[in-house]
N, CA, C and O of each residue as an XYZ file, in Angstrom:
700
protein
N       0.816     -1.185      0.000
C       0.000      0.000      0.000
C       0.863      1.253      0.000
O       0.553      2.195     -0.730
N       2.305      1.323      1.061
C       2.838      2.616      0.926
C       3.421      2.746     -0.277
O       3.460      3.881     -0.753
N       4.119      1.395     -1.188
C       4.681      1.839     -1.880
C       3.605      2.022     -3.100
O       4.165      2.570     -4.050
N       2.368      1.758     -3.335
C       1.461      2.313     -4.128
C       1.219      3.682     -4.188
O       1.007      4.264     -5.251
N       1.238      4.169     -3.215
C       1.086      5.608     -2.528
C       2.297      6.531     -3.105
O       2.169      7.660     -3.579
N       3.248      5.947     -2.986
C       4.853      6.638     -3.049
C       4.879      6.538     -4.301
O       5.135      7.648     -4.766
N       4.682      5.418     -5.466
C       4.501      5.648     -6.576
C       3.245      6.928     -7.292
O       3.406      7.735     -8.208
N       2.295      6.717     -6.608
C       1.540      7.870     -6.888
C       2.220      9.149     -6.905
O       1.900     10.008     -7.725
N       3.203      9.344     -5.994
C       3.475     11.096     -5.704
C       4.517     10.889     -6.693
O       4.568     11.786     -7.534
N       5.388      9.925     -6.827
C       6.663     10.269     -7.512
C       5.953     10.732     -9.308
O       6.540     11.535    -10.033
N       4.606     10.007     -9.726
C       3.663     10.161    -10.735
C       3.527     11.600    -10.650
O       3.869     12.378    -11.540
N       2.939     11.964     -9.383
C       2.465     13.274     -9.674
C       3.298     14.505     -9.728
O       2.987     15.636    -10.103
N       4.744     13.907     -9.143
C       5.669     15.110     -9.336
C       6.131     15.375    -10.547
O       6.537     16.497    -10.851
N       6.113     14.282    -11.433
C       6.545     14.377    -12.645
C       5.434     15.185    -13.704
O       5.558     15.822    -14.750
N       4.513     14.865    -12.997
C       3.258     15.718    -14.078
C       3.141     17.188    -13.739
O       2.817     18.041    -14.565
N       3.423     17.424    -12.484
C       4.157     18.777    -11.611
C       4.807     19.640    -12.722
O       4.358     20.585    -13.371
N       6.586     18.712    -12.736
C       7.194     19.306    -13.304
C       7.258     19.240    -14.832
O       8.204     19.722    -15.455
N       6.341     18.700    -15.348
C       6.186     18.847    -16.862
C       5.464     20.278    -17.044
O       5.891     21.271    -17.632
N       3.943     20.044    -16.197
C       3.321     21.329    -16.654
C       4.240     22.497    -16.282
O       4.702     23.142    -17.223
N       4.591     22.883    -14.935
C       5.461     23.833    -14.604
C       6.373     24.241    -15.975
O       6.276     25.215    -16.721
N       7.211     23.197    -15.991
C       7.907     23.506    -17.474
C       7.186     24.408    -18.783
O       7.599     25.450    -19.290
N       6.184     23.750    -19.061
C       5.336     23.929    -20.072
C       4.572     25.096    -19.935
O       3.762     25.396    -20.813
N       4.763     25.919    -18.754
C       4.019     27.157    -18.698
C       5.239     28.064    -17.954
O       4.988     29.266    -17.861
N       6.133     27.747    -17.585
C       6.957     28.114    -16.749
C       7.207     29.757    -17.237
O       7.932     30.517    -16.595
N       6.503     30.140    -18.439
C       6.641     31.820    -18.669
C       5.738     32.561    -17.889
O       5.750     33.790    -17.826
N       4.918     31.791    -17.267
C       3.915     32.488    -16.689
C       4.688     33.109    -15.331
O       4.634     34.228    -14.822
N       5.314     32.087    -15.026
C       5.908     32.549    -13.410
C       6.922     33.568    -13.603
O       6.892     34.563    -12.877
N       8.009     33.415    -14.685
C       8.816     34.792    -15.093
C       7.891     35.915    -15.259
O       8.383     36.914    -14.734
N       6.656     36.166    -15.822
C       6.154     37.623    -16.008
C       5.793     37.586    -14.848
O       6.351     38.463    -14.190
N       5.121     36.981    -14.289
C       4.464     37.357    -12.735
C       5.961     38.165    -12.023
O       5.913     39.328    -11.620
N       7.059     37.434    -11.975
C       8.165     37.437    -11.151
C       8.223     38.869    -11.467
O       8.017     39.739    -10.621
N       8.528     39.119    -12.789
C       9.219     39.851    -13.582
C       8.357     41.493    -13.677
O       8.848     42.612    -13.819
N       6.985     41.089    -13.539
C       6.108     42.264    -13.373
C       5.859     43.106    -11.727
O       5.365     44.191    -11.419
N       6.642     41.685    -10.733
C       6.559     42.455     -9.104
C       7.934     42.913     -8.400
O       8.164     43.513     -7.350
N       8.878     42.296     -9.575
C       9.875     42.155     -9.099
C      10.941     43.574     -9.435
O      11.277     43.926    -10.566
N      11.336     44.229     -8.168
C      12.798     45.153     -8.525
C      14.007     45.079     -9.433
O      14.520     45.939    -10.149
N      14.309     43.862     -9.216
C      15.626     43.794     -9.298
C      15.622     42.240     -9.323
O      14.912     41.567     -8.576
N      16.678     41.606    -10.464
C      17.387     40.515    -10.718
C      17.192     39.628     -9.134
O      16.441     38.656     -9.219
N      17.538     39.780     -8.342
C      17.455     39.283     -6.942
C      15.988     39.109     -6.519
O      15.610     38.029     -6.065
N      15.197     40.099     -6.651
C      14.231     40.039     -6.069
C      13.138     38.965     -6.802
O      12.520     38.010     -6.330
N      13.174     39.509     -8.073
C      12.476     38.673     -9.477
C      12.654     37.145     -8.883
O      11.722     36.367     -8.681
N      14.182     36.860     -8.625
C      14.420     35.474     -8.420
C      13.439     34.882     -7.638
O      12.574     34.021     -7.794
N      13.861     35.651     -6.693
C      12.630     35.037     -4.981
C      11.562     35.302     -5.311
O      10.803     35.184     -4.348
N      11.067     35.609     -6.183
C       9.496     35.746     -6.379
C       9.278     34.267     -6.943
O       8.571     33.389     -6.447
N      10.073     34.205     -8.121
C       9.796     32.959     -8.555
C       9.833     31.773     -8.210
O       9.096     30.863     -8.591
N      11.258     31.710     -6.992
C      11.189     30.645     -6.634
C       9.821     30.718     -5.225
O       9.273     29.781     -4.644
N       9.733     31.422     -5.147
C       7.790     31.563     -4.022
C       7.179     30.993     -4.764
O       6.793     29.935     -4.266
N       6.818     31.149     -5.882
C       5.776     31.323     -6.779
C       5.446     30.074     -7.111
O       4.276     29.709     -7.224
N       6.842     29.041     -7.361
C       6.974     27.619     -7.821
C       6.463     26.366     -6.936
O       5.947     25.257     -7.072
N       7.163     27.679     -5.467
C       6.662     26.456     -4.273
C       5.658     26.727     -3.669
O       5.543     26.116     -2.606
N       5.067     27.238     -3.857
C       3.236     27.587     -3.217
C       2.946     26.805     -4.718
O       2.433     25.698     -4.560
N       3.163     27.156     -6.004
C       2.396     25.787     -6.956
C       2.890     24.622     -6.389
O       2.122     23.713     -6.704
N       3.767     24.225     -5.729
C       4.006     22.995     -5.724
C       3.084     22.403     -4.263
O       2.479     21.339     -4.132
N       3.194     23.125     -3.639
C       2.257     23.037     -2.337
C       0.617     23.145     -2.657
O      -0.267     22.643     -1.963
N       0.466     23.787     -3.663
C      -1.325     24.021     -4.026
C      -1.866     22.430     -4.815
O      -2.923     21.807     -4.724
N      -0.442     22.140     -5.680
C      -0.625     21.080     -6.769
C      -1.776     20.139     -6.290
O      -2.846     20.225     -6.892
N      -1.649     19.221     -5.229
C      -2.342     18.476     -4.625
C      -3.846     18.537     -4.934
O      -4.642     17.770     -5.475
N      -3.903     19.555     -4.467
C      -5.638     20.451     -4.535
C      -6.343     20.877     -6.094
O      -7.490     21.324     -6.118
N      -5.682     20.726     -7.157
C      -5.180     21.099     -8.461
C      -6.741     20.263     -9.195
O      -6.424     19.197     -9.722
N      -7.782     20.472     -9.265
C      -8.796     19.607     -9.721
C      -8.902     19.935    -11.645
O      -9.886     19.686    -12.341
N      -8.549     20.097    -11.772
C      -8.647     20.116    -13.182
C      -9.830     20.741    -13.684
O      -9.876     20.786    -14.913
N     -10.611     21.139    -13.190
C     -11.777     21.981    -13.350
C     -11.422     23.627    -14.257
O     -12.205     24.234    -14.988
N     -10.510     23.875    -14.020
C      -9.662     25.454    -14.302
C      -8.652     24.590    -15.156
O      -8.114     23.599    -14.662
N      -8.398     25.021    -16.526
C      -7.411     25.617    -17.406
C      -6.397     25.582    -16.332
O      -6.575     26.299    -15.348
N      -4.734     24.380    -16.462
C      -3.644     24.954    -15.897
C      -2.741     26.260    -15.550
O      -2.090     26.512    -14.537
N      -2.953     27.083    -16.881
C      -2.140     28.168    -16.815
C      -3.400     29.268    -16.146
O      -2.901     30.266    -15.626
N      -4.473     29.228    -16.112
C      -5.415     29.888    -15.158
C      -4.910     29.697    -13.792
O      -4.199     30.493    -13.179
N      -5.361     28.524    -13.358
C      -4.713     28.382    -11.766
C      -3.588     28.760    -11.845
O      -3.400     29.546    -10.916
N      -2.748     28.650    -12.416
C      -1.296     28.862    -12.143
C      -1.014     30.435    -11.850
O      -0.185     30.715    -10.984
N      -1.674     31.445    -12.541
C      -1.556     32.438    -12.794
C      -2.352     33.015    -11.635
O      -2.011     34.164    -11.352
N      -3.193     32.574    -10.998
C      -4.005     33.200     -9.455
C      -3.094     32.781     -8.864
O      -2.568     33.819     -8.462
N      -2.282     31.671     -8.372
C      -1.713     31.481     -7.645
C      -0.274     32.401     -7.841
O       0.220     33.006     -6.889
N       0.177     32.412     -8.881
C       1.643     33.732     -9.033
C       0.949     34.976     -8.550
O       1.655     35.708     -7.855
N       0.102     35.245     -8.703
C      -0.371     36.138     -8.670
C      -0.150     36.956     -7.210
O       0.505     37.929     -6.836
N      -1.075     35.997     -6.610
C      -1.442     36.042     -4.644
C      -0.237     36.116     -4.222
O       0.057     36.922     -3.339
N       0.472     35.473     -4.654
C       2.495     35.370     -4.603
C       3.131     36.175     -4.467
O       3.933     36.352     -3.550
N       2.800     37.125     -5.753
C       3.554     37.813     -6.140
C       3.056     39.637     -5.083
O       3.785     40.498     -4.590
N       1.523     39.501     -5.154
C       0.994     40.503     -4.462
C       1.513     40.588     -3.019
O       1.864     41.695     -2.612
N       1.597     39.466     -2.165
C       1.525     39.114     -1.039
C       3.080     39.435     -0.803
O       3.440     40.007      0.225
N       3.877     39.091     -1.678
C       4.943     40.171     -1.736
C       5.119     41.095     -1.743
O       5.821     41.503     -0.818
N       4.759     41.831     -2.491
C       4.342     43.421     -2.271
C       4.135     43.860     -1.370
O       4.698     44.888     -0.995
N       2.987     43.051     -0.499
C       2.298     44.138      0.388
C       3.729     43.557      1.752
O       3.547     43.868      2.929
N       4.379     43.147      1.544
C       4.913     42.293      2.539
C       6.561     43.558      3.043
O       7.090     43.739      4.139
N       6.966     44.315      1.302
C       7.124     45.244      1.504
C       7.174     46.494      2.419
O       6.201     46.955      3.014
N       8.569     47.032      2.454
C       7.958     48.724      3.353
C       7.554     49.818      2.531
O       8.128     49.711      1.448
N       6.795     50.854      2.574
C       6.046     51.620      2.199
C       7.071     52.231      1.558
O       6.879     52.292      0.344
N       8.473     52.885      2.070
C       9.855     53.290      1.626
C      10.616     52.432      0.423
O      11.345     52.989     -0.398
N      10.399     51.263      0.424
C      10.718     50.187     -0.483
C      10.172     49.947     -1.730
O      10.810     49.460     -2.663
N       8.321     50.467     -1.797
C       7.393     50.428     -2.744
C       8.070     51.468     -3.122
O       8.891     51.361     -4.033
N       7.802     52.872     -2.369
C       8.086     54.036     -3.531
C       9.379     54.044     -3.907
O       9.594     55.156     -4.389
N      10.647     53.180     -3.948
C      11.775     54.008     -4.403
C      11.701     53.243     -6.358
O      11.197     52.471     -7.174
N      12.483     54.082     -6.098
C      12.967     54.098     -7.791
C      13.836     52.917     -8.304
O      15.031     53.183     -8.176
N      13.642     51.890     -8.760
C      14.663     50.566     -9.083
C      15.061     51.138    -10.381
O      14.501     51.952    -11.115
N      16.315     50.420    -10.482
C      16.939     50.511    -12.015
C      17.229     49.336    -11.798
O      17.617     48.817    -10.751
N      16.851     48.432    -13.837
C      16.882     47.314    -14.222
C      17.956     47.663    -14.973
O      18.081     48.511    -15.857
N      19.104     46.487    -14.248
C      20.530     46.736    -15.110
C      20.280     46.950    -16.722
O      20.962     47.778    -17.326
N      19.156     46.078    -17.473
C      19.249     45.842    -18.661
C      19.048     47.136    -19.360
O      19.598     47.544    -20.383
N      18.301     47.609    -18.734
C      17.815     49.180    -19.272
C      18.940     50.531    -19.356
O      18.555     51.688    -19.523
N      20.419     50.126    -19.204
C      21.388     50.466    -19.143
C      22.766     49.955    -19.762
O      23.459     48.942    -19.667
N      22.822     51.485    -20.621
C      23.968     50.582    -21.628
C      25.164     51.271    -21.322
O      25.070     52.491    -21.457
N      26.729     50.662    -20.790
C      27.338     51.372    -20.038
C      28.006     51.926    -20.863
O      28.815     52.710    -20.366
N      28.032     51.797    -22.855
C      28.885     52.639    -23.374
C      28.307     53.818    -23.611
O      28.907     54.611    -24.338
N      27.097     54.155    -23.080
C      25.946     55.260    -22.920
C      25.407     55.435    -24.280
O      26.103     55.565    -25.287
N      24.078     55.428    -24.239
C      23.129     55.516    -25.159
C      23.303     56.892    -26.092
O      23.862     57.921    -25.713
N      22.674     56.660    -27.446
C      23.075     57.872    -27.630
C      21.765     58.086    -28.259
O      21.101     57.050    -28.230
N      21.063     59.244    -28.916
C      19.858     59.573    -29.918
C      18.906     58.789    -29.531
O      19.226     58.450    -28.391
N      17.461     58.069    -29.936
C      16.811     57.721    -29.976
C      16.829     56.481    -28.702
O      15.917     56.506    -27.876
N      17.940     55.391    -28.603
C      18.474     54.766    -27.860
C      18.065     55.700    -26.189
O      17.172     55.393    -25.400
N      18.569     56.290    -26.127
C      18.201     57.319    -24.612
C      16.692     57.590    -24.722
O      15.952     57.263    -23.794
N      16.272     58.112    -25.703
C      15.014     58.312    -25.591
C      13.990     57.166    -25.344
O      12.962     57.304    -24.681
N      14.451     55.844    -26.048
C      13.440     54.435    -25.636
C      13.815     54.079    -24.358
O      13.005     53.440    -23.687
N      14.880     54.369    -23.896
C      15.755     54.130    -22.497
C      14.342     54.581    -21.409
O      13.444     53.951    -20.850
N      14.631     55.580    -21.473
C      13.890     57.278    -20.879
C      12.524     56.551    -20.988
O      12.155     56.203    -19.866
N      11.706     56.228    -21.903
C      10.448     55.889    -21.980
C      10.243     54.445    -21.498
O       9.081     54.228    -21.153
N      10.962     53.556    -21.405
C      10.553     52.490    -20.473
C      11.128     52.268    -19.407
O      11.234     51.127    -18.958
N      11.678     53.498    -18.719
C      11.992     53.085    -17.345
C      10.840     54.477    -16.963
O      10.973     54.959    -15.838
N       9.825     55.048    -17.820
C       8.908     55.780    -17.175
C       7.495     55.066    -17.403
O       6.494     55.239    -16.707
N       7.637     54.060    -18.741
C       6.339     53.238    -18.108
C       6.396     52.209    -16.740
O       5.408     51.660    -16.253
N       8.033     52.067    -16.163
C       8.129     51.023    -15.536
C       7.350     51.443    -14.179
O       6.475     50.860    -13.539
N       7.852     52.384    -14.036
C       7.576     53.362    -12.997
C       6.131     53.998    -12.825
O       5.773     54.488    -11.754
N       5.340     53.956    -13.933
C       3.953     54.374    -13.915
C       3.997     52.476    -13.295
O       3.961     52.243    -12.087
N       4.054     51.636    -14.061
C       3.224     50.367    -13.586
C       3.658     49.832    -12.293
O       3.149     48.751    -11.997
N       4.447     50.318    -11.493
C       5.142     50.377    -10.076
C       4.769     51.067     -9.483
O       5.325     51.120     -8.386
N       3.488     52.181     -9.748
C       2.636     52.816     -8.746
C       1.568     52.483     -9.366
O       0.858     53.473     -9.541
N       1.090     51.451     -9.818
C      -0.226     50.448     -9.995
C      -0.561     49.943     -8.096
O       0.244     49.756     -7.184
N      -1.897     49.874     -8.120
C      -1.944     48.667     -6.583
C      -1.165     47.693     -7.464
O      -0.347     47.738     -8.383
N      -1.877     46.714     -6.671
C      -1.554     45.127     -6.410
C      -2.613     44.581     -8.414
O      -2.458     44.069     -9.523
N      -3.687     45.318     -7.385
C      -5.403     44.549     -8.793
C      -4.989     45.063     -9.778
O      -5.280     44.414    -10.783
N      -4.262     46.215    -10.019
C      -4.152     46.914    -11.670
C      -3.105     46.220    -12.403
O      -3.002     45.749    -13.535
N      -2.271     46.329    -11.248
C      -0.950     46.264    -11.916
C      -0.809     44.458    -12.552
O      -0.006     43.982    -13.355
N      -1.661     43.971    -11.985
C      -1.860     42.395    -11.917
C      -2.813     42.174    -13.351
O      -2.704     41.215    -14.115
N      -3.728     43.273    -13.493
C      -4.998     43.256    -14.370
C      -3.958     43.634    -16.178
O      -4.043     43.190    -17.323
N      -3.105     44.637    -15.491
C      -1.903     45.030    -16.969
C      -1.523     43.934    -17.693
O      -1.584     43.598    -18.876
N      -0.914     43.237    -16.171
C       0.157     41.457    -16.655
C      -0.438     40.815    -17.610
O       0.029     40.333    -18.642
N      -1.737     40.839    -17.114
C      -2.625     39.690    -17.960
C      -3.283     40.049    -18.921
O      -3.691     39.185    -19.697
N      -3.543     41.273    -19.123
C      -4.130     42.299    -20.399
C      -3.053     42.441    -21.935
O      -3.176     42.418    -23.160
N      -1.712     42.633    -20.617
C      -0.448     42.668    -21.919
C      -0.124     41.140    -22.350
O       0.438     41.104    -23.444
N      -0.357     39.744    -21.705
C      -0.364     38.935    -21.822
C      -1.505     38.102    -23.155
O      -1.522     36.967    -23.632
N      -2.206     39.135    -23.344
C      -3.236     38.894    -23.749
C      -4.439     37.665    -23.684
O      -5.021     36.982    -24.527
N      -4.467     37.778    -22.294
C      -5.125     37.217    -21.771
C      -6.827     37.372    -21.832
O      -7.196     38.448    -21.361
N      -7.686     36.688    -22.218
C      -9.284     37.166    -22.854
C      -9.872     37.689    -20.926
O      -9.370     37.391    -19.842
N     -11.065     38.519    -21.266
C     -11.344     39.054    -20.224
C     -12.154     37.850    -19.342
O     -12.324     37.806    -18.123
N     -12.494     37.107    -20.146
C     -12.945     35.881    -18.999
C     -12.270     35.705    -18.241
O     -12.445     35.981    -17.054
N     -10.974     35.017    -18.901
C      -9.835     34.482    -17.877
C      -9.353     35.113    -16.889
O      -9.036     34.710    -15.770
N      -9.270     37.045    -17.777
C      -9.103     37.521    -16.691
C      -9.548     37.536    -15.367
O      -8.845     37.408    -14.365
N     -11.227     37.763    -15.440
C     -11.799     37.883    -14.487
C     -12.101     36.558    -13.612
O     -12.579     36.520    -12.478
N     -11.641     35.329    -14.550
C     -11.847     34.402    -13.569
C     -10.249     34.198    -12.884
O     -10.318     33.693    -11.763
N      -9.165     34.425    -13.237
C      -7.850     34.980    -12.314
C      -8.126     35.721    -11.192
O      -7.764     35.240    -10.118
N      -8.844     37.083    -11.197
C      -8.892     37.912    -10.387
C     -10.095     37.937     -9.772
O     -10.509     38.875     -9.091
N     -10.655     36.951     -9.992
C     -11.966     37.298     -9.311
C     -12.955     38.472     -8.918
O     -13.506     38.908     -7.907
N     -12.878     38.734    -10.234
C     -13.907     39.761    -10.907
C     -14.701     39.541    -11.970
O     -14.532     38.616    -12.764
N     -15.509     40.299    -12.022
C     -16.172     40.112    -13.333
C     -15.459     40.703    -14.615
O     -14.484     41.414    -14.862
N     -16.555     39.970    -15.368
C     -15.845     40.616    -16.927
C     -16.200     41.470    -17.278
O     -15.695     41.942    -18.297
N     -17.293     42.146    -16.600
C     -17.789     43.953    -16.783
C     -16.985     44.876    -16.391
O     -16.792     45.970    -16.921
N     -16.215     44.167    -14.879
C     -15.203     44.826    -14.209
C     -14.206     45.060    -14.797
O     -13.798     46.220    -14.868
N     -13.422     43.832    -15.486
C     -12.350     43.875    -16.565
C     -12.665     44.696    -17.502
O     -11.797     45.481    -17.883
N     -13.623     44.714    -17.942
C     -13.053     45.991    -19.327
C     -13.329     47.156    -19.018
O     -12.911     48.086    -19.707
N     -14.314     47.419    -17.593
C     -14.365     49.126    -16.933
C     -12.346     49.275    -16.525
O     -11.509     50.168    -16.655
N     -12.339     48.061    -16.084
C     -10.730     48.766    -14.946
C      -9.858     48.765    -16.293
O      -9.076     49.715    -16.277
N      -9.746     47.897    -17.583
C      -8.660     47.832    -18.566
C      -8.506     49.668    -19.411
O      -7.507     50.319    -19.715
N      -9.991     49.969    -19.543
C     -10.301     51.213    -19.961
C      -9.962     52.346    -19.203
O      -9.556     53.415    -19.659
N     -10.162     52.038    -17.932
C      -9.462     52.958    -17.082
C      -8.582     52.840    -16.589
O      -8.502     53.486    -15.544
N      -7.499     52.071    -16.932
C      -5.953     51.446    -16.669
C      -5.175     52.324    -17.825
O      -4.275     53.121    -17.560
N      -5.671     52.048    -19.160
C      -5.084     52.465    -20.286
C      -5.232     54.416    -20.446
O      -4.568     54.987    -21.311
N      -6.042     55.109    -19.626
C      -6.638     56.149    -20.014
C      -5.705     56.266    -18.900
O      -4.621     56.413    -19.466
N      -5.445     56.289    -17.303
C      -4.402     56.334    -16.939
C      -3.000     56.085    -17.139
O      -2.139     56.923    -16.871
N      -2.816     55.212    -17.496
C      -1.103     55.171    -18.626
C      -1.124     56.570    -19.218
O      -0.210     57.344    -18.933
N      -1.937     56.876    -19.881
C      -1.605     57.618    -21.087
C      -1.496     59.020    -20.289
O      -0.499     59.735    -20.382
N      -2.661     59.352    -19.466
C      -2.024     60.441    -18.872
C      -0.657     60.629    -18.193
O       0.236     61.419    -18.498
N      -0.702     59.669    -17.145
C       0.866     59.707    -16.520
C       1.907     59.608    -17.736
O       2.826     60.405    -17.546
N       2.012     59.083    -18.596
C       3.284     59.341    -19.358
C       3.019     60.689    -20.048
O       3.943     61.473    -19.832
N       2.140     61.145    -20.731
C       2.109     62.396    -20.879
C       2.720     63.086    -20.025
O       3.842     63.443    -20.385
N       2.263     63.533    -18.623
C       2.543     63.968    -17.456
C       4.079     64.237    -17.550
O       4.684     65.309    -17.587
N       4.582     62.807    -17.580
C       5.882     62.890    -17.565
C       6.842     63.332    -18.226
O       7.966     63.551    -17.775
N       6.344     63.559    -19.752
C       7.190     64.344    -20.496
C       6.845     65.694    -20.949
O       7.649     66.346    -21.614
């Protein structure tokens, strides 16, 4: 009987780490959308992997894999956030990549300049917007969305409309 049992899990870890694999972009944008910095991104992900691996069990197949997967990065990734100091949310990160050390020159500075000011608009998103972006830029359909976030799909395209109408002002703003 135990070793029936023990064969079962060693079964299910492998089906674990297939899907994981097989969606495993999901957990980089999650990471990658809460995350500061190279370091931080990391530990998100590796959170992110082991709360899926801890939820797996419970995993009914009822929900689309990369659905569940994506509430669960999600809660992860938020719960990080808020886990944050208030001093920590507002500062300013620089993503090495966004930096070219033989220094940018013409247009190069200017795309520079413009995505470390959308980064920064979507880094004073809450938790729900900034989460609602991931999956919007993901192109994710508003069902899914709303069945991720547990909202409706009336909600999703009021908050996407008023997500995008905010972008546009704040970067205006900014230049």
């Amino acid at each position: 009987m135990q070793q029936a049992i023990a064969m079962g899990a060693v079964e299910s870890g492998r089906e674990f780490a297939e899907r994981l694999e097989r969606h495993r972009k999901i957990v980089f944008k999650v990471a990658n959308g809460y995350g500061r910095d190279a370091h931080e991104r990391a530990d998100i992900a590796q959170e992110i992997a082991a709360q899926l691996w801890r939820a797996y069990p419970a995993y009914d197949g009822k929900r689309a894999f990369p659905t569940w997967m994506y509430r669960i990065a999600l809660n992860v990734a938020i719960s990080h956030l808020r886990a944050t100091s208030l001093r920590e949310r507002h500062s300013v990160p620089l993503d090495e990549s966004l930096h070219d050390s033989a220094g940018a020159a013409g247009i190069e500075a200017e795309n520079d300049g413009r995505v470390r000011e959308l980064r920064r608009c979507i880094e004073r998103l809450d938790p729900l917007n900034r989460a609602l972006l991931l999956l919007y830029l993901d192109e994710r359909s508003q069902a899914e969305i709303a069945e991720i976030l547990g909202i409706t799909e009336t909600n999703v395209a009021t908050k996407i409309g008023r997500l995008k109408e905010r972008l546009r002002k704040d970067l205006a703003d900014a230049q």
